[in-house]
C-alpha positions as CSV (number, residue, x, y, z in Angstrom):
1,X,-9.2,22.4,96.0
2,X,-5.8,22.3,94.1
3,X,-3.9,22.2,97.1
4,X,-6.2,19.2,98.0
5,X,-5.3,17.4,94.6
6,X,-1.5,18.2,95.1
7,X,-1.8,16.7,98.3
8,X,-3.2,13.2,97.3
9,X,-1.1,13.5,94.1
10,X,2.5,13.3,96.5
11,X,0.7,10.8,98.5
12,X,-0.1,9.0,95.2
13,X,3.8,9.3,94.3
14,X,5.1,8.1,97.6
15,X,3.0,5.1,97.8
16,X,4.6,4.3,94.1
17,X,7.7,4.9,95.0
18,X,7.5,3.2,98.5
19,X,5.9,-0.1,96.3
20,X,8.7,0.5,93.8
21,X,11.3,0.4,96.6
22,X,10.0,-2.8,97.9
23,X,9.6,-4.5,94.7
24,X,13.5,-3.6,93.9
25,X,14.6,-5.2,97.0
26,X,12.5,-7.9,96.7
27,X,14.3,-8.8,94.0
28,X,17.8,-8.3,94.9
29,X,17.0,-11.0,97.9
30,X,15.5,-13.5,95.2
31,X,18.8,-13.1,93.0
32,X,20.9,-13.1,96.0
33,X,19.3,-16.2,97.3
34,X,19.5,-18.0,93.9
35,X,23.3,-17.2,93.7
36,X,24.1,-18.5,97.0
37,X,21.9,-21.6,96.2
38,X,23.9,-22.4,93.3
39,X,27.0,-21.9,95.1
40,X,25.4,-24.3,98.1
41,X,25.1,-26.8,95.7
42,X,28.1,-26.5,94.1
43,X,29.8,-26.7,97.5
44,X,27.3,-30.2,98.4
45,X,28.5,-31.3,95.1
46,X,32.1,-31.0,96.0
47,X,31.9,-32.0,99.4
48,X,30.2,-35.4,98.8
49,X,32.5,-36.2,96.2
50,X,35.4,-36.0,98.5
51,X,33.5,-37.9,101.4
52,X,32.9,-40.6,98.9
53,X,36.8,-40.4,98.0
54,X,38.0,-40.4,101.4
55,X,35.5,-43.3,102.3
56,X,36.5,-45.6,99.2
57,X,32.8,-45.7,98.1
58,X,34.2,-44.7,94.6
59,X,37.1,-45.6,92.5
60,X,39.3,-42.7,92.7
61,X,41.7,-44.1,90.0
62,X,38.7,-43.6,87.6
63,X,37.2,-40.5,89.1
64,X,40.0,-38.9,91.4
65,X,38.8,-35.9,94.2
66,X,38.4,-32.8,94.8
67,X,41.8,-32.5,97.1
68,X,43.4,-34.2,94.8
69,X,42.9,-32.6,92.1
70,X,43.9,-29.1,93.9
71,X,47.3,-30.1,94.6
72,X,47.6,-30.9,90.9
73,X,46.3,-27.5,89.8
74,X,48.5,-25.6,92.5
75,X,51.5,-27.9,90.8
76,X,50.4,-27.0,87.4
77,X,50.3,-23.5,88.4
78,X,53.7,-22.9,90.2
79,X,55.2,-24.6,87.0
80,X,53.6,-22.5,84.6
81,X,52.3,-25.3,82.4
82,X,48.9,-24.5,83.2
83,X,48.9,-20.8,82.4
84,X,50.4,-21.7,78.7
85,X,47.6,-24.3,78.3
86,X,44.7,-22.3,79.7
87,X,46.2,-19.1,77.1
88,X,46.5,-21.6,73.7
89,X,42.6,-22.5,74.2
90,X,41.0,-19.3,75.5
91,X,42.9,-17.8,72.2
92,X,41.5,-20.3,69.8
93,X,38.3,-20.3,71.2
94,X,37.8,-16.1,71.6
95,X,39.5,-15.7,67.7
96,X,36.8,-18.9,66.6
97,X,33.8,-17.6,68.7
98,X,34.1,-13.8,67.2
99,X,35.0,-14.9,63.6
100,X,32.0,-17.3,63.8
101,X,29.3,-15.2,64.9
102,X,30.8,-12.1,63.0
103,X,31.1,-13.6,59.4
104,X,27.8,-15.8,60.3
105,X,25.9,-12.4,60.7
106,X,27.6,-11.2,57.8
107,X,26.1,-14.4,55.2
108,X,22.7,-13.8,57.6
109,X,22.3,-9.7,56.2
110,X,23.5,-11.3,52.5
111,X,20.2,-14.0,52.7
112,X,17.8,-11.0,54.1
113,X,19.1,-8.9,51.5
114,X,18.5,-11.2,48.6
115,X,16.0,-13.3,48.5
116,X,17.3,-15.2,45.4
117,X,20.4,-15.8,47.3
118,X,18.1,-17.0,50.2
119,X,16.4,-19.2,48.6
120,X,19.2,-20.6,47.0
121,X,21.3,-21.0,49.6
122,X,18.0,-22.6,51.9
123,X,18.9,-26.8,51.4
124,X,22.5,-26.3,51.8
125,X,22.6,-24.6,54.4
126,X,19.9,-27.5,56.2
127,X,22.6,-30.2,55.0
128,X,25.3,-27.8,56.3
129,X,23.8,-27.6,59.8
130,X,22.7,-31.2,60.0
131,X,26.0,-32.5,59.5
132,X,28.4,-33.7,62.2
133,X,31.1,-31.0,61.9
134,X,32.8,-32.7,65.1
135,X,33.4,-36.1,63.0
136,X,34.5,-34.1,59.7
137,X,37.5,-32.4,62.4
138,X,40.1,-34.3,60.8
139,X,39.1,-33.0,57.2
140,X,38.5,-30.0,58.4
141,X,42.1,-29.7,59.8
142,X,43.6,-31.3,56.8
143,X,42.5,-28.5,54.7
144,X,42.9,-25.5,57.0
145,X,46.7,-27.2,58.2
146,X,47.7,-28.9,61.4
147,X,48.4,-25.9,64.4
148,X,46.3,-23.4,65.9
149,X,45.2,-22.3,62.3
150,X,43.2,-25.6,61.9
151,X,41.6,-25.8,65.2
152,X,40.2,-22.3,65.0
153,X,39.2,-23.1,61.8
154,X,37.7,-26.4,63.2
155,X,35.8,-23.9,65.8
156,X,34.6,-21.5,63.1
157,X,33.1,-23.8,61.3
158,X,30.9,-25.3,63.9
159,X,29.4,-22.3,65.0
160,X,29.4,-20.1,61.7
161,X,26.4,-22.5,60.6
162,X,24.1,-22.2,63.4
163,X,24.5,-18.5,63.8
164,X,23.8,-17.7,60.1
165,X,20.5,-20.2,60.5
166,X,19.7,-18.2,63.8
167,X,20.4,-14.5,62.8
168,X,18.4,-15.0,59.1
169,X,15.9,-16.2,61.7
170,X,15.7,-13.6,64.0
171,X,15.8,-11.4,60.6
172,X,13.0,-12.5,59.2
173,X,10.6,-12.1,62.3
174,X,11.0,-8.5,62.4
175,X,7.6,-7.0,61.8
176,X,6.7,-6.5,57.9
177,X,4.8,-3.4,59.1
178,X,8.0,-1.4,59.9
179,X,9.8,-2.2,57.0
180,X,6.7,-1.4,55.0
181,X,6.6,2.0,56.9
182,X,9.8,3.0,56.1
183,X,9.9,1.9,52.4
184,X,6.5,4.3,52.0
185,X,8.6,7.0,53.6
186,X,11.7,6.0,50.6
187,X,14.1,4.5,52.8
188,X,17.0,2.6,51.4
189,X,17.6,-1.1,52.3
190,X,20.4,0.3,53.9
191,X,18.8,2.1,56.1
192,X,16.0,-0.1,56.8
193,X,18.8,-2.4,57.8
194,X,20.3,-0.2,60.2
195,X,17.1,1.3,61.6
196,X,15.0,-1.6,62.1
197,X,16.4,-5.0,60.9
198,X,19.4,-4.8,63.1
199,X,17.9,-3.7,66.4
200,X,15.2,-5.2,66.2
201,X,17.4,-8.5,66.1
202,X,20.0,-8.3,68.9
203,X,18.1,-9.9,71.6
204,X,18.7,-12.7,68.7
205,X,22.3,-12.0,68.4
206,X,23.1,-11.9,71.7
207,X,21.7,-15.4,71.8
208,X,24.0,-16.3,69.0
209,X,26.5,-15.3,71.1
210,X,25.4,-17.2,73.8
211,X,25.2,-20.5,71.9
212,X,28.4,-19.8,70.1
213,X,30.6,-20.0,73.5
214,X,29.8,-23.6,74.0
215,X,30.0,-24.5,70.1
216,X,33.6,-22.6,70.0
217,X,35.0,-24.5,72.9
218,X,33.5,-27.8,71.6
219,X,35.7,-27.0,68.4
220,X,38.8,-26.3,69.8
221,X,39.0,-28.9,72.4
222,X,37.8,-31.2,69.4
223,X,41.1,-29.8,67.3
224,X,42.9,-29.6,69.9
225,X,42.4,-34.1,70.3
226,X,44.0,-34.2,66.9
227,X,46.7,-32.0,66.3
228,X,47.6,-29.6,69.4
229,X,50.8,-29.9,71.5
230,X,49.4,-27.4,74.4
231,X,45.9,-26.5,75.9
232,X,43.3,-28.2,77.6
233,X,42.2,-30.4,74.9
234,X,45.9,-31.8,75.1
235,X,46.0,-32.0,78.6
236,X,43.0,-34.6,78.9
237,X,44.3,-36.7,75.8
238,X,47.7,-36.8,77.7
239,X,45.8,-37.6,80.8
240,X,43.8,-40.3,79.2
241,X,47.0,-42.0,77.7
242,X,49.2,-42.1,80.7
243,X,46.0,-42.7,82.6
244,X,46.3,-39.7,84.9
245,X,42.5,-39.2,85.6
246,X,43.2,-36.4,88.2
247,X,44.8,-34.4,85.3
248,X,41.9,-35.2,83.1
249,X,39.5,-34.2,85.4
250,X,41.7,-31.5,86.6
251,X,41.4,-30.3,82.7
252,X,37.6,-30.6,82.5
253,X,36.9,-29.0,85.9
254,X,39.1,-25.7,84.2
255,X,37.2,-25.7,80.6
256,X,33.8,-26.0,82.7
257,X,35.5,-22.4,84.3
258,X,36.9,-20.9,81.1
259,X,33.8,-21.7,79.5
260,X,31.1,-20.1,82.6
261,X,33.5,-17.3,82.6
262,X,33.0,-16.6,78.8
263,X,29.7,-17.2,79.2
264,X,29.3,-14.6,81.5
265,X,31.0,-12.1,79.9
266,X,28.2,-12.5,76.9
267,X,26.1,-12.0,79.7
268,X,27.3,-8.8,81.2
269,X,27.6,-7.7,77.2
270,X,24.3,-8.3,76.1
271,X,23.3,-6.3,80.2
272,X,25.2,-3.3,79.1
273,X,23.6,-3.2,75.5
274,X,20.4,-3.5,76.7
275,X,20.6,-1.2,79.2
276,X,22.0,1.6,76.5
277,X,19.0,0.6,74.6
């Protein structure tokens, strides 16, 4: 009789695993065949932009083309000018993104841990976030100084705003329960803090990260119209002036790349956190 139940447990088991097995490749196909249908696209994308080029169905003083645009970047590149530019901006951008969402998550842990302050702080921070921090560039850089200093300052500020709004957020939707649980048991703040407020809220964190990449390059390339003498915000406003379009396409085609690539490396952050959760 038990060797009976043994028998159709292990038969039980292999069947999971066999289902499991499956299901795990079944899903490395689906991601596989997304990726290659991005890159397909991508590819179509490319491809019919330089057909239209070669077939003067476009202006290519307004819109330049592919090909033309990779001899410019292999001339960029043998120079060296392009390796400068690409450093300036991925510099500003990393030092604004991690200020922003560090000292953003900082002001979110002061509003959780005083309400006073909270609700103090609640309409300013609404008229902070609804203003357009892009226009109020030029302020900003007049009080944080022309240079790098001011467009990393430019950057912090966009992105500090709508990370404190989204971490206080994500703080407050942890379940009253826990906390409630804990304080019975005579748990600090501090430690309710670092035992349930905090992990609880880095799936929301991470997602200020996310958003934070695009806000930090849109403040750096904004600075970077006013006041900068290298990166690729300079690059397209000298390509607009001299009207070189392939260098100003050229210059958006790398900060789409730069900023994917930054992206991604949230993205392969927040996988390795999770997973060590």
């Amino acid at each position: 009789m038990l060797d009976k139940a043994a028998d159709h447990k292990h038969v039980k088991n292999k069947q999971f695993s066999r289902d499991h097995i499956n299901f795990l490749t079944a899903h490395k196909k689906r991601k596989k065949f997304i990726f290659i249908t991005q890159i397909s696209l991508l590819v179509i994308f490319f491809a019919l932009w330089e057909i239209a080029a070669r077939l003067e169905m476009i202006d290519t003083f307004l819109t330049s083309y592919p090909s033309q645009m990779w001899h410019l970047f292999l001339k960029l590149a043998r120079n060296g000018a392009l390796f400068k530019h690409i450093w300036v901006s991925s510099f500003e951008t990393i030092v604004g993104f991690l200020l922003g969402t560090f000292l953003g998550t900082l002001i979110a842990i002061l509003l959780w841990w005083s309400d006073f302050i909270s609700k103090v702080l609640d309409p300013y921070m609404v008229i902070l976030n609804a203003l357009p921090k892009t226009a109020l560039a030029p302020i900003i850089i007049l009080w944080a100084g022309a240079g790098i200093t001011g467009i990393i300052f430019t950057a912090l500020t966009i992105s500090i705003v709508v990370t404190i709004l989204g971490v206080y957020g994500g703080f407050k939707e942890v379940d009253e329960d826990k906390i409630k649980m804990l304080q019975t048991f005579g748990a600090t703040k501090v430690q309710i803090l670092q035992k349930v407020i905090i992990p609880a809220s880095i799936p929301t964190i991470i997602n200020a990260l996310k958003i934070n990449v695009g806000l930090s390059w849109v403040g750096v390339i904004v600075g970077e119209f006013l006041v900068s003498q290298a990166g690729i915000g300079y690059l397209i406003v000298y390509g607009g002036q001299v009207f070189k379009l392939d260098l100003v396409m050229t210059s958006v085609i790398i900060l789409a790349i730069l900023a994917s690539l930054m992206y991604q490396g949230v993205a392969y952050f927040e996988k390795k956190l999770m997973k060590g959760r």
